[in-house]
C-alpha positions as CSV (number, residue, x, y, z in Angstrom):
1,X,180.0,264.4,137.6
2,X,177.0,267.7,139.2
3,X,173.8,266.3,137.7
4,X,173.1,264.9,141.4
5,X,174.7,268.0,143.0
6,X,172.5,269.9,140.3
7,X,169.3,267.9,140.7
8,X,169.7,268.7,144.8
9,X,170.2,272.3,144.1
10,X,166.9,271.9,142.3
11,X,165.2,270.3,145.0
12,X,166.1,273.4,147.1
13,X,169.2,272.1,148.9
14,X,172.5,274.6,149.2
15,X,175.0,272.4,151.2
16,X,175.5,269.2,149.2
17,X,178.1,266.9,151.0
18,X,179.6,263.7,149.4
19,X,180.5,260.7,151.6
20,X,182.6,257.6,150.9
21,X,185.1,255.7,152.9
22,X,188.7,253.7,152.5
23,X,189.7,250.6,153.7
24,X,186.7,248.3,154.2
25,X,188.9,244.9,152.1
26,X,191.9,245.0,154.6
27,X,193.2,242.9,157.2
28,X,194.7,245.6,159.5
29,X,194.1,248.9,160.3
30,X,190.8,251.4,160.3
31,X,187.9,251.8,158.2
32,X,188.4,255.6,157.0
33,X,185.4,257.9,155.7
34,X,185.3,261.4,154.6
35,X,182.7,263.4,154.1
36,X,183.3,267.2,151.7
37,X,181.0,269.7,150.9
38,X,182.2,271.6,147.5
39,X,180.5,274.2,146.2
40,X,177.7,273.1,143.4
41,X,179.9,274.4,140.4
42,X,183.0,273.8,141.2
43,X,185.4,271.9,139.1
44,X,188.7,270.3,140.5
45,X,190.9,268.8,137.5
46,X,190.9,264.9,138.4
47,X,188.3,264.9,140.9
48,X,187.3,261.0,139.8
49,X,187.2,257.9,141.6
50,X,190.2,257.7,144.0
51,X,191.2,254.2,142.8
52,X,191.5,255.4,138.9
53,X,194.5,257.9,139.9
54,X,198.0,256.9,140.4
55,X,199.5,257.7,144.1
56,X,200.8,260.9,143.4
57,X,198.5,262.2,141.5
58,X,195.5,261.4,143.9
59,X,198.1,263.3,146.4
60,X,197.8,266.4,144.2
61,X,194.5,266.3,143.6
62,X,193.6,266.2,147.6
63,X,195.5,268.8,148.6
64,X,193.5,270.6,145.8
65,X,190.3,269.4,148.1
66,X,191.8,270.2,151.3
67,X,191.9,274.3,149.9
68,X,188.7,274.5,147.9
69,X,186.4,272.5,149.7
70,X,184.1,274.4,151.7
71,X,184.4,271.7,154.6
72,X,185.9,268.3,155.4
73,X,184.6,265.7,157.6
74,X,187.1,262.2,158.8
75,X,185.4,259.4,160.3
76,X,187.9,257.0,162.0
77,X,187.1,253.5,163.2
78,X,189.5,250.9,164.5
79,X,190.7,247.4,163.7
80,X,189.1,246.5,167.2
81,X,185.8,248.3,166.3
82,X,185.4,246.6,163.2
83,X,185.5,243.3,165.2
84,X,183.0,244.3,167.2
85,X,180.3,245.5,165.2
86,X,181.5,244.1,161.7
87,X,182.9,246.0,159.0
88,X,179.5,247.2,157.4
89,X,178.5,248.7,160.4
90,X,182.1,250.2,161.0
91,X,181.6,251.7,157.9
92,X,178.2,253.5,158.1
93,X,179.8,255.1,162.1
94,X,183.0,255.9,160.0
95,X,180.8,258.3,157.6
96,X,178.4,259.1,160.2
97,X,181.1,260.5,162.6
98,X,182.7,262.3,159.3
99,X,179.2,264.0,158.6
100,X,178.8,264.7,162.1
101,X,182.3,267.1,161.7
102,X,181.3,269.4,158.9
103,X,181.2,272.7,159.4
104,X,178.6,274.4,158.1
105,X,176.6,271.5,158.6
106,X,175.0,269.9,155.3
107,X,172.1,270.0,154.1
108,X,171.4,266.7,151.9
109,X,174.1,263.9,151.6
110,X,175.2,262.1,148.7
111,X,177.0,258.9,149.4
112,X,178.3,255.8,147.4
113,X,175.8,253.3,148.0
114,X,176.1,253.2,151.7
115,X,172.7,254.0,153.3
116,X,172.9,256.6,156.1
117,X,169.6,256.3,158.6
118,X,171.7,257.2,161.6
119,X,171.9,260.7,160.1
120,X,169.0,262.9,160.4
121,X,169.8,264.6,156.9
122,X,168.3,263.9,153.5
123,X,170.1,261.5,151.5
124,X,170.6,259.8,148.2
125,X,173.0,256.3,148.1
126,X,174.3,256.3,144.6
127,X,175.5,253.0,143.5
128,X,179.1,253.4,142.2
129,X,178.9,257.1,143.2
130,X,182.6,257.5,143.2
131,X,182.7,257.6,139.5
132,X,179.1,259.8,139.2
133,X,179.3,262.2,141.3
134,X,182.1,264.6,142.0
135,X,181.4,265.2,145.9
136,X,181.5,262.1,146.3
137,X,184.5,261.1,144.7
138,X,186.5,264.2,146.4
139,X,185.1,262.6,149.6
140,X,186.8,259.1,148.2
141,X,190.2,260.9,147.0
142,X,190.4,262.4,151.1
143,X,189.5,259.0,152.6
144,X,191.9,257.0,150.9
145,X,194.6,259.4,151.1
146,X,193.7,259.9,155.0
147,X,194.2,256.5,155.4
148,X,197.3,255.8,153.7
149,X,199.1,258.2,155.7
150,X,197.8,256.3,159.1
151,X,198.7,252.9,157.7
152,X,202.5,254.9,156.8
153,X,202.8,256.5,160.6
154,X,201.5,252.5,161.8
155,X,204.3,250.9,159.8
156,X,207.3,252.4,161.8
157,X,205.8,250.5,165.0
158,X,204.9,247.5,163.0
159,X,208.0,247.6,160.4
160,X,207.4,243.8,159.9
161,X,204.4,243.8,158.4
162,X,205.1,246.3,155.5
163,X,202.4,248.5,156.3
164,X,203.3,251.6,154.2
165,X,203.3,249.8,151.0
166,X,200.3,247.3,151.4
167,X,198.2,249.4,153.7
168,X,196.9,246.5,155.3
169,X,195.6,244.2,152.4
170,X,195.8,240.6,151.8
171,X,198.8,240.3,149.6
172,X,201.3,237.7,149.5
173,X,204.0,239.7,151.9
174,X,201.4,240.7,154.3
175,X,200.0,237.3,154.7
176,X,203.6,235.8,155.3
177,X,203.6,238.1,158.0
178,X,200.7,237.0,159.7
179,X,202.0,233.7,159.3
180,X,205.7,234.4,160.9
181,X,205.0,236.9,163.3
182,X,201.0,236.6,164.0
183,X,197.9,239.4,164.1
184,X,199.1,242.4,165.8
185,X,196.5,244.8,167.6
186,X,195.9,246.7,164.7
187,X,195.1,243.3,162.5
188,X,190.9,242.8,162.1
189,X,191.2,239.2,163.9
190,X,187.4,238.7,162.6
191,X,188.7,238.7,159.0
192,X,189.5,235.1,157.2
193,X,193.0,236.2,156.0
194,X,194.0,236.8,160.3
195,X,192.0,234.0,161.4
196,X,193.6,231.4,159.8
197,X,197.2,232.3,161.2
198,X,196.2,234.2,164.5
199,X,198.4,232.9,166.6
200,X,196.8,234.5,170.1
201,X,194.2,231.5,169.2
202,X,195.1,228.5,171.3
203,X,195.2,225.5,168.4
204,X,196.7,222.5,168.6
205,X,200.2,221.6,167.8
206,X,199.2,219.4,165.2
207,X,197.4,222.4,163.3
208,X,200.2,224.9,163.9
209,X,202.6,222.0,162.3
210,X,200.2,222.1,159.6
211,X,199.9,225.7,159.1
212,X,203.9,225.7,158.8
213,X,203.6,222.9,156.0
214,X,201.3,225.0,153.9
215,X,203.1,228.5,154.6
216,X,206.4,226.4,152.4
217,X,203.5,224.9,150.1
218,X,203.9,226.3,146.6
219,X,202.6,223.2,144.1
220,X,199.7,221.4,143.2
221,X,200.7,218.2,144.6
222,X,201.5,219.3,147.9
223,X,198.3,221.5,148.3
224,X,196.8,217.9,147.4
225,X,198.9,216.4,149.8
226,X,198.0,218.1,152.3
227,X,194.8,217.3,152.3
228,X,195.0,213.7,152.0
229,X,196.5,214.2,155.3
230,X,193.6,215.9,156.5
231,X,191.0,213.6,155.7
232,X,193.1,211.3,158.1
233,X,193.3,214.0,160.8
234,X,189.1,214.4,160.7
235,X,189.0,212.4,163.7
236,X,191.7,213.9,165.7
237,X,191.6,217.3,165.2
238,X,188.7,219.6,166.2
239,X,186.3,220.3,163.5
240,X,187.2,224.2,163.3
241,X,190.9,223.5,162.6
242,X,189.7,221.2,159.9
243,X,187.3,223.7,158.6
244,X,190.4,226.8,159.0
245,X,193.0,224.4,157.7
246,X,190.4,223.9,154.2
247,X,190.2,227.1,154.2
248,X,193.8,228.4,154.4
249,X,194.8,225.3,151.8
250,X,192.2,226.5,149.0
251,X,193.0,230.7,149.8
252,X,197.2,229.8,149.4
253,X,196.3,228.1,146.2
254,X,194.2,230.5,144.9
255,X,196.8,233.1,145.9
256,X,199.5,231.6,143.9
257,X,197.4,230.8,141.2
């Protein structure tokens, strides 16, 4: 989990910062990214891949970070930002804006695959860093912990769509949400999973009847049913809500299995 950090130290570098981010898959809230410089020997028990430790473990283990690290960088970008630029760009000002924040500032970067131009600092994109490299998988543990906690503190505004437990991915509660209640402002309304059920997107009441058949949908035949009935509805319905309500039918299907 050093032989980058080592191989930089060898290349004359002394201020070797890891960056990753959290939260590029959901459907609501920011894109997180952190960016830690530890120093070149040091060994924190567990410092692996955020996603291979349990919740409170990977709570331990970045409070660990948070007193050993010789800086920490966050990057924040917002739901409405991601719409804007998409969420690859999103991501590389997330981790640019969390290099930008260290203190001392680095002096080569090693991140997880995600190329960093903007930055005018050496860098190496490692793919699958997070399990290589130990910077960069302390920068991984503070992202996704980072982000956790703002998808918690969003949930008591937002209580309906369970926030603190799926953190704003696609899973079955979440997506029922969207269905009953629509996108809030914190939901990515360029994402598939928002689009289809968005309801601040003028459709027709025949597609909004449709929507409420498939929410109740749970077999086979009435996935097929449905759409029989939308090969009748081709020339009556606009050729987007066809195209969302295909959509929406095979993702509900695939989603129950």
């Amino acid at each position: 989990m050093l032989r980058f950090e080592r191989a930089a130290v060898r290349e004359g570098h002394t201020l070797i910062a890891g960056v990753d981010e959290a939260g590029r898959g959901p459907l609501a809230g920011p894109v997180v990214a952190a960016a830690v410089i530890l120093t070149t020997e040091m060994r924190i028990p567990d410092v692996i891949d955020s996603k291979l430790l349990r919740p409170a473990r990977r709570i331990t283990v970045f409070n660990r970070i948070i007193e050993q690290a010789e800086a920490i960088g966050l990057g924040v970008v917002s739901a409405a930002q991601i719409d804007a630029i998409n969420i690859y760009q999103a991501s590389k000002l997330a981790a640019h804006q969390a290099v930008q924040q260290l203190c001392p500032a680095p002096d080569f970067l090693l991140t997880d695959a995600l190329p960093l131009d903007s930055v005018e600092i050496p860098f190496q994109a490692i793919i699958k860093g997070d399990s290589q490299s130990q910077s960069i998988a302390a920068a991984s543990i503070v992202a996704k912990v980072t982000r956790a906690r703002i998808m918690a503190s969003y949930d008591q505004d937002y209580p309906q769509y369970d926030f603190i437990h799926n953190k704003g991915y696609a899973c079955p509660k979440h997506l029922d949400a969207i269905a009953e209640f629509g996108a809030s402002t914190l939901h990515r309304h360029t994402f598939k999973g928002v689009v289809w059920f968005d309801q601040e997107i003028i459709h027709s009441q025949t597609f909004h009847a449709m929507c409420k058949r498939l929410r109740s949908s749970r077999t086979e035949a009435q996935f097929q049913q449905l759409r029989h009935m939308l090969v009748h509805l081709n020339t009556y319905l606009p050729q987007r809500e066809i195209y969302t309500l295909h959509a929406a039918i095979s993702e509900q299907e695939a989603r129950l299995g």
